[in-house]
C-alpha positions as CSV (number, residue, x, y, z in Angstrom):
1,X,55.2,-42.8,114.8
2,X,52.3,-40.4,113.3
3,X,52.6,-39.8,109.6
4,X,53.1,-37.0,107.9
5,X,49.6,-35.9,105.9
6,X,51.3,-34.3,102.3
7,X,48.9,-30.9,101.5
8,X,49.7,-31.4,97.8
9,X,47.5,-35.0,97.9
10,X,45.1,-33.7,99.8
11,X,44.4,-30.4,97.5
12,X,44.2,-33.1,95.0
13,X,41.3,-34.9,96.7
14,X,40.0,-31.8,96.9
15,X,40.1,-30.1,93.3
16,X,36.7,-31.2,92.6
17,X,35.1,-29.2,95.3
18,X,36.9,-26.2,94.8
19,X,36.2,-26.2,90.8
20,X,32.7,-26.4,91.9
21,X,32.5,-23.2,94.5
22,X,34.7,-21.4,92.0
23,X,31.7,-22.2,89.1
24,X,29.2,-21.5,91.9
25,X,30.6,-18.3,92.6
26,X,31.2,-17.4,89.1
27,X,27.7,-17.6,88.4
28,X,26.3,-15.7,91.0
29,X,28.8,-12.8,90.0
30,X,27.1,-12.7,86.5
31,X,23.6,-13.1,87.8
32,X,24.4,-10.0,90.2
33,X,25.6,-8.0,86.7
34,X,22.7,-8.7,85.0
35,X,20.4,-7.8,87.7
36,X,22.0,-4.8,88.5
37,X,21.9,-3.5,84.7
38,X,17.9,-4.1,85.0
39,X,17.8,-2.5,88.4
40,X,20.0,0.4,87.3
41,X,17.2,1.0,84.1
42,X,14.4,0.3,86.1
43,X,15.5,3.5,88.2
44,X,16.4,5.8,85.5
45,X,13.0,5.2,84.0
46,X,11.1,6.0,87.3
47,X,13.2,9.2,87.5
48,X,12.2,10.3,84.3
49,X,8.2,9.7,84.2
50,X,7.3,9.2,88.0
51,X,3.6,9.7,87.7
52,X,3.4,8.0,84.3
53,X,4.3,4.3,86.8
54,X,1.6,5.3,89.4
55,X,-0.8,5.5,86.9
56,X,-0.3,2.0,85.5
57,X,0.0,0.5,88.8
58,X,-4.0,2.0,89.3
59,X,-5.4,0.9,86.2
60,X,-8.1,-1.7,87.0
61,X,-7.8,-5.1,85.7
62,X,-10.7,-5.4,82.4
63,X,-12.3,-8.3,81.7
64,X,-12.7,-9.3,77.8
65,X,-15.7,-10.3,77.2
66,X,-16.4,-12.7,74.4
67,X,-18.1,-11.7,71.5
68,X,-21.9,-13.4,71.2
69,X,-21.6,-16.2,68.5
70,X,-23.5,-15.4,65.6
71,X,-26.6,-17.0,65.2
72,X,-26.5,-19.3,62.1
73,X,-29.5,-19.5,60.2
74,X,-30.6,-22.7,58.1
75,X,-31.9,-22.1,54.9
76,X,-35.7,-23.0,54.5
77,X,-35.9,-26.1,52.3
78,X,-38.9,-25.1,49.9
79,X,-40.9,-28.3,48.7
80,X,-41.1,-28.4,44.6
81,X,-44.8,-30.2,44.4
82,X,-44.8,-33.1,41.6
83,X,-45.6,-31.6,37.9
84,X,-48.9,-30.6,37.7
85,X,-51.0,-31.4,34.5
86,X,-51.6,-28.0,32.6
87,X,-55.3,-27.9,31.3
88,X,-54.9,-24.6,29.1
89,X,-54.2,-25.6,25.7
90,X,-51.9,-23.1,23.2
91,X,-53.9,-22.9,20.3
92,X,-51.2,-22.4,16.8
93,X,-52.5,-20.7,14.1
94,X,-50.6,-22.0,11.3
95,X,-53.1,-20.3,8.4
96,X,-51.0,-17.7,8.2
97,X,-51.4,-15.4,4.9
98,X,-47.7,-15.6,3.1
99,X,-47.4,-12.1,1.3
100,X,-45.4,-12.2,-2.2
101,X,-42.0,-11.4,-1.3
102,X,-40.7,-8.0,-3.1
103,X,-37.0,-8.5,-4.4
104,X,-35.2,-5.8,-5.0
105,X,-34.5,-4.6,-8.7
106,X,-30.8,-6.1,-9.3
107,X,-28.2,-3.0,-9.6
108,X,-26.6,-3.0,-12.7
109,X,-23.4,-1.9,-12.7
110,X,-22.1,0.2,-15.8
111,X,-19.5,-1.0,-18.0
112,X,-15.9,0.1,-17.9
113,X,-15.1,2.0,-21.2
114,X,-13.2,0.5,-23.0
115,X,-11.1,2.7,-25.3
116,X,-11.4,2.3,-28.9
117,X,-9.2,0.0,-30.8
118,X,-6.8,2.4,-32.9
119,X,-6.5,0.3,-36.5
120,X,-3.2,1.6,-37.7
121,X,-3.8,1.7,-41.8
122,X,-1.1,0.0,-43.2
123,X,0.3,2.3,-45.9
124,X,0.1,0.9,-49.7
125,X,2.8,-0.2,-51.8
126,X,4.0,2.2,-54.1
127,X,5.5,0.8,-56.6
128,X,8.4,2.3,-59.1
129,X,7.5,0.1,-61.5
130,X,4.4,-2.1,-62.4
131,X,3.5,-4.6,-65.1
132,X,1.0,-2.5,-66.9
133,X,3.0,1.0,-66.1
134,X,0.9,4.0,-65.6
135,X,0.1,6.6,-68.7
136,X,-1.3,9.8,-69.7
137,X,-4.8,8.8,-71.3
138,X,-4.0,9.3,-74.9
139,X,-0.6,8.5,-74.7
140,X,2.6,10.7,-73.5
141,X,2.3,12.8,-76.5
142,X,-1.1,14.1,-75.7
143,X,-0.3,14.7,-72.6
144,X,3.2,17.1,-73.6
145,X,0.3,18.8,-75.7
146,X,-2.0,19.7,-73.0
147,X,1.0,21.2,-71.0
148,X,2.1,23.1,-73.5
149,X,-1.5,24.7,-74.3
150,X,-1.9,25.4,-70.8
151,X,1.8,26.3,-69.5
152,X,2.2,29.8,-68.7
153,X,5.5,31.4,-69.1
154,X,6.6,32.9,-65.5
155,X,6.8,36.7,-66.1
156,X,9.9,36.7,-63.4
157,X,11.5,34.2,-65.7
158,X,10.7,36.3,-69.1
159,X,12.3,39.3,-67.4
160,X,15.5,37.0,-65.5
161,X,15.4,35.0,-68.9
162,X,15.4,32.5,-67.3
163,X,15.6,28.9,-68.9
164,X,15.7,25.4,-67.6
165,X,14.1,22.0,-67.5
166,X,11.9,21.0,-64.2
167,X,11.9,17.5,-62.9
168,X,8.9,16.8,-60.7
169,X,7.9,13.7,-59.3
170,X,4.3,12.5,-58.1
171,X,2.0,9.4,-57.3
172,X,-0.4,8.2,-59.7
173,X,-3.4,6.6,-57.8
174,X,-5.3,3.8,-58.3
175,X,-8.0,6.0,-59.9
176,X,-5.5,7.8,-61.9
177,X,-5.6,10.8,-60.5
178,X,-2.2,12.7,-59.5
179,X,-0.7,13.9,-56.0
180,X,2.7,14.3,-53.8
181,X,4.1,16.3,-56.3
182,X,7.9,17.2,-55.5
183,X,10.4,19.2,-57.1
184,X,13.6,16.9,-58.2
185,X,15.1,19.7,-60.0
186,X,14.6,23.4,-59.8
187,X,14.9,26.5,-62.2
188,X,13.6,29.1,-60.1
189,X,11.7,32.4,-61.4
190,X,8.4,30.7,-60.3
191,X,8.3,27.9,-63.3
192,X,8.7,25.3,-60.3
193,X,5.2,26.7,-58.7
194,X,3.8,27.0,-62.9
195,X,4.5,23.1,-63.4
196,X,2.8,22.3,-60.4
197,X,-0.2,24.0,-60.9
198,X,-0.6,22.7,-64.5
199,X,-0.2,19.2,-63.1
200,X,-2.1,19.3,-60.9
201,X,-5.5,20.0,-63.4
202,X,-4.2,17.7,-66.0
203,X,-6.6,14.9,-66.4
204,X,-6.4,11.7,-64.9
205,X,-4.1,8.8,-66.1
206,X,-4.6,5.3,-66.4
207,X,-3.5,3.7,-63.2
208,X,-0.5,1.2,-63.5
209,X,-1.9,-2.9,-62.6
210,X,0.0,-5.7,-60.5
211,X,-1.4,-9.0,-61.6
212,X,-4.3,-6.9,-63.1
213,X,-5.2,-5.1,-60.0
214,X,-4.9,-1.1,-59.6
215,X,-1.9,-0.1,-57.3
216,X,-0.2,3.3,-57.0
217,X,2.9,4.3,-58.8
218,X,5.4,6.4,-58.7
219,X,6.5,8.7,-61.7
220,X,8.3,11.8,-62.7
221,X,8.7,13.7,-65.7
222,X,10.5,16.2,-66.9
223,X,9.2,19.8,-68.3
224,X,11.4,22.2,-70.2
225,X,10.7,26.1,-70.2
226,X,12.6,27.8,-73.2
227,X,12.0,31.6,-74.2
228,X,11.3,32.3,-77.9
């Protein structure tokens, strides 16, 4: 009895071979695209620029030729000869003649100004009352005497009859003599001006003392005008 051969076994046996002319075939199929693309490229470009390909195909083959090497030259090697004796002799003149040296005068610079030293005079003491108290030479009543010899009646006063007693005030210095007169009281009529002015030529007093020295005092004294 002859068996019966079962097609599914054998197409089993044979799956190797097939897979191998499918991958066979596969492969040529994509080797036949891409040579078709270049083909298809190849012919546009010979369309387009005909002569341009004829040309290249006639250009002759150059040959490059290599450049000559350059020649390198060795540097000479120059032989330095041993030292040599030197026979000249410098001659060095040391007498030389030293010439006195001028120095230049030394600049003297002036001298800031300074400004002056203000001494501020202290003012003296005056004093209202000493030990030995300033007085008239000859006493206070020679002194009322020589006012009243040499006191002129105001004539404003005469016709204002005018009458009234003058307080004046002054410094009697250390040499006795009399200034900073001042009017303490006032009568008017010009007898202020006459007691002043009679004052002022009366002669000099004795200055008052402080521990037996001269110092200046202060004094004031009082003149009456009265019309007869």
């Amino acid at each position: 009895m002859e068996a019966k051969k079962n097609t599914q076994v054998d197409l089993h046996k044979k799956k190797g071979l097939f897979f191998s002319i499918g991958l066979v075939v596969t492969c040529m199929f994509i080797i036949s695209a891409f040579e078709w693309k270049s083909y298809t490229e190849v012919a546009k470009v010979d369309i387009q620029n005909d002569e341009t390909f004829e040309e290249m195909i006639d250009i002759p083959i150059t040959q490059i030729q290599e450049p000559p090497k350059p020649v390198i030259q060795q540097p000479e090697v120059v032989e330095v000869p041993d030292e040599e004796e030197i026979d000249d002799e410098i001659e060095v003149n040391l007498d030389v003649e030293i010439k006195d040296i001028v120095t230049p005068a030394p600049v003297i610079k002036p001298k800031k100004k300074t400004p002056p030293k203000i001494i501020e005079e202290k003012e003296e003491k005056i004093f209202l009352i000493s030990e030995t108290q300033a007085m008239p030479k000859g006493g206070i009543s020679a002194f009322y005497k020589y006012i009243g010899e040499n006191l002129d009646y105001p004539a404003q006063a005469r016709r204002m009859s005018i009458e009234g007693t003058v307080v004046l005030q002054f410094i009697v210095e250390k040499d006795g003599s009399l200034t900073d007169f001042k009017v303490l009281k006032s009568v008017g009529g010009g007898c202020d001006e006459e007691a002043i002015r009679v004052l002022k030529k009366s002669p000099k007093w004795s200055p008052g003392k402080q521990r037996g020295v001269p110092v200046r005092v202060r004094r004031s004294i009082p003149i009456r005008f009265t019309l007869r």
